[in-house]
Legacy VTK file of the C-alpha trace (Angstrom):
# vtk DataFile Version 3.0
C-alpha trace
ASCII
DATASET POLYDATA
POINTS 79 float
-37.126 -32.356 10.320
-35.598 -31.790 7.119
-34.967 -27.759 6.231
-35.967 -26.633 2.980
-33.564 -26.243 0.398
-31.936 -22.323 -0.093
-33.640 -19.735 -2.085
-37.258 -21.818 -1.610
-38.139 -19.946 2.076
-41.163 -17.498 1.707
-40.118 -14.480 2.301
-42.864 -11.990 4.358
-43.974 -8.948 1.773
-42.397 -6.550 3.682
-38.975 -8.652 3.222
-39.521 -8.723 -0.593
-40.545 -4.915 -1.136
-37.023 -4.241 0.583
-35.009 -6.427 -1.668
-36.799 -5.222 -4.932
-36.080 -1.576 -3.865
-32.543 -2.600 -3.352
-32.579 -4.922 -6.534
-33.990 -1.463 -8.708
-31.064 0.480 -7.314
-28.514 -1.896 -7.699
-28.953 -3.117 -11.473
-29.023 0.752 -12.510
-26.053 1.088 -10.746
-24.049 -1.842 -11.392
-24.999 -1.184 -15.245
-22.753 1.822 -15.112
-19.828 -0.283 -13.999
-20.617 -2.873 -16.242
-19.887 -0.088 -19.762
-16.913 1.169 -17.876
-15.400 -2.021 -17.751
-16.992 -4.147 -21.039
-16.777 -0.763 -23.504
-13.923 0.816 -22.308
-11.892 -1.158 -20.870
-11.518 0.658 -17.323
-10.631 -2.654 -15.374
-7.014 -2.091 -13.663
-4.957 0.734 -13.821
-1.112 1.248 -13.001
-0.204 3.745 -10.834
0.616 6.747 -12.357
0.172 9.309 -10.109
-3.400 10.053 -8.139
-3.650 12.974 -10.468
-3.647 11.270 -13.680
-5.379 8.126 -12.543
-8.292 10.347 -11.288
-8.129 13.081 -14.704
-8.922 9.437 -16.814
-11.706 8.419 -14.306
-13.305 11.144 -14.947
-12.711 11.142 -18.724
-14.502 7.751 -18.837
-17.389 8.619 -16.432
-17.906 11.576 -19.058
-17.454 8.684 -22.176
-20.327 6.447 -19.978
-22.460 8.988 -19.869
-22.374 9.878 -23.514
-22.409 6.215 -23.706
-25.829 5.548 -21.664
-27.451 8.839 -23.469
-26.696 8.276 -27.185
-29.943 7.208 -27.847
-32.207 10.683 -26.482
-28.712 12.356 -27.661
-29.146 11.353 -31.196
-33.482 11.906 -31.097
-32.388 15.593 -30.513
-29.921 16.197 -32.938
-31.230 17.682 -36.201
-31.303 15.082 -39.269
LINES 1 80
79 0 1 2 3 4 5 6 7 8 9 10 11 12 13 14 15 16 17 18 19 20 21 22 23 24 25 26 27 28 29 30 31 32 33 34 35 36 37 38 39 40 41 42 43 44 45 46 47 48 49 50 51 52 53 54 55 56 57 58 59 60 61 62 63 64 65 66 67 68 69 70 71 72 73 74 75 76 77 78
């Protein structure tokens, strides 16, 4: 008996509600990573000392978030 070919095996509903839950969770968050890296260029750092290394983490988390929230950002500000 021949076994079917990967990705074509029924999965039960209870099987699929789990890896759409997961799949929601996972795109929002792998979105995040995906400015940090493409927009500003956070792929590899050097070792300069946890302290700096950490003070421009954070400095691009802040930049991301800007980043993510320009658009309600700029609905709010006054024309």
């Amino acid at each position: 008996m021949k076994r079917p070919r990967w990705g074509r095996i029924k999965l039960p509903k209870a099987e699929r509600a789990k890896n759409r839950t997961k799949s929601r969770v996972r795109s929002k968050v792998e979105h995040v990573f995906a400015v940090m890296k493409l927009k500003f260029g956070f792929v590899k750092l050097r070792f300069r000392g946890l302290k700096k290394n950490a003070t421009q983490l954070f400095a691009v988390c802040a930049l991301v978030n800007l980043y993510l929230a320009r658009k309600k950002l700029l609905l709010l500000a006054p024309a």
